[in-house]
C-alpha positions in Angstrom: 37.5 -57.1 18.1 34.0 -55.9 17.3 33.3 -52.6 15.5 30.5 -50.7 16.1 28.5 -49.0 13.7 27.9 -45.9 13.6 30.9 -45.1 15.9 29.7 -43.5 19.4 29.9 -39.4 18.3 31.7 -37.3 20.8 29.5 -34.7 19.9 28.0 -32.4 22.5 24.7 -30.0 21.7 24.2 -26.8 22.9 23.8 -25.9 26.3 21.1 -24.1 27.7 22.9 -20.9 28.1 23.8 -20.5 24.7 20.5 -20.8 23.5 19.4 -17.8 25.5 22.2 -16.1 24.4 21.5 -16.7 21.0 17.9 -15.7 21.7 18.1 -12.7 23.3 20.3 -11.4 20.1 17.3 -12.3 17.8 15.5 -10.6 20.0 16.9 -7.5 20.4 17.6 -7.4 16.8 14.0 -7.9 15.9 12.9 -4.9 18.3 15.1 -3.0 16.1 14.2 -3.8 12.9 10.8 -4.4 13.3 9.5 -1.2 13.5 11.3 0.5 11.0 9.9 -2.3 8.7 6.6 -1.3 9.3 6.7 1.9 9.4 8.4 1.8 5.9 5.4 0.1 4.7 2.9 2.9 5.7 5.4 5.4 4.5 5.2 3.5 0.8 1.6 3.0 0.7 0.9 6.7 0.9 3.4 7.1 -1.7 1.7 4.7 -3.7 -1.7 7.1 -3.2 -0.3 9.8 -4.3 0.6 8.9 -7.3 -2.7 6.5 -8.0 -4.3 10.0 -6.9 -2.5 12.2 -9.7 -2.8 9.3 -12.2 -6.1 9.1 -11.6 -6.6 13.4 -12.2 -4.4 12.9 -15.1 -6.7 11.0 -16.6 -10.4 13.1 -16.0 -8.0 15.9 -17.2 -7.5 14.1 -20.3 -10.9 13.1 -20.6 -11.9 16.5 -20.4 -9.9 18.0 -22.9 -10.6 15.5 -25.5 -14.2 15.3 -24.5 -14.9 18.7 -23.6 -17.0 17.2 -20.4 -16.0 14.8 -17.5 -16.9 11.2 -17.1 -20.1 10.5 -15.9 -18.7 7.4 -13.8 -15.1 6.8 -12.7 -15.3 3.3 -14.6 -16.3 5.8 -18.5 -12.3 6.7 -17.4 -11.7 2.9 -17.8 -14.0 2.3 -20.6 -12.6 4.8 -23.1 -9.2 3.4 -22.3 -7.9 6.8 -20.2 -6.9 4.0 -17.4 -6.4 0.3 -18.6 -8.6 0.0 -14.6 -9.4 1.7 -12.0 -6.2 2.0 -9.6 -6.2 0.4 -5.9 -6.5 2.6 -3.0 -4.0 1.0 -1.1 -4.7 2.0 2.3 -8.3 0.7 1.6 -7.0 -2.1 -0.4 -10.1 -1.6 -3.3 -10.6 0.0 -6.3 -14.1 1.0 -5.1 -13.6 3.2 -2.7 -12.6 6.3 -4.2 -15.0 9.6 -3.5 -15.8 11.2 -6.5 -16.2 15.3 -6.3 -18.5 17.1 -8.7 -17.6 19.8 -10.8 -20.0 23.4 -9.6 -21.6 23.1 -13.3 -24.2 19.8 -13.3 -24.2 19.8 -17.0 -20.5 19.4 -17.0 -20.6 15.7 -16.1 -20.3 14.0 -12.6 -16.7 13.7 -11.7 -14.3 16.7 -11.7 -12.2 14.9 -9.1 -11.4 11.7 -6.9 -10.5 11.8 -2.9 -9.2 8.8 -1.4 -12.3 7.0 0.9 -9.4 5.8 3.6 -10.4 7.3 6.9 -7.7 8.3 9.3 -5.1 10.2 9.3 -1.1 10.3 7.6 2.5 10.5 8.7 2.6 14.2 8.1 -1.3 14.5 9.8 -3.1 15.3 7.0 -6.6 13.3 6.9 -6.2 10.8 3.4 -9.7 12.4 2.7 -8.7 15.6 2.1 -5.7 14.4 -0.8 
């Protein structure tokens, strides 16, 4: 008697119809999840703003009681250690894009307060500019 090796498998793969079975589920639990996950993402992002933005204040508000002024540049915040760096925008993705507001009194220093630079608008419709 002769062996073979390997033995013949009796094994059978998937048929067609399962695989579009198994498909379809994927997909339909995608078109659920999916959305949600991004819209999770926008929704953390402007959290993350908001609190870059009132770091950010905290730190000119600082500056200005210790100094008795405000910064001249957003990167004197950095300098005199009131930030260890300038925070990301993160619907911009960069640290450069910040607006910087004036204070009324020129002799007062150059930066009274930051505005995000991300144009458009958020989840609750405000414009990120006006933050």
């Amino acid at each position: 008697m002769v062996k073979q090796f390997p033995p013949p498998c009796p094994c059978r793969g998937f048929t067609l119809i399962e695989l579009l079975v198994v498909m379809a589920l994927i997909g339909m639990l995608l078109s659920l999840s999916v959305p949600r996950y991004f819209g999770n993402v926008d929704k953390a992002k402007e959290s993350v703003l908001r609190q870059n933005l009132a770091q950010t204040r905290d730190a000119i508000d600082k500056y200005f009681g210790d100094n008795g002024r405000y910064p001249d540049t957003l990167d004197e915040i950095v300098v005199r250690h009131y930030l260890r760096k300038m925070p990301v925008d993160p619907i911009t993705d960069r640290s450069d894009s910040w607006i910087v507001v004036a204070p009324e009194k020129k002799d007062m220093g150059n930066v009274f307060d930051v505005k995000s630079g991300a144009t458009g608008r958020a989840r609750d419709g405000s414009e990120y500019a006006s933050w």
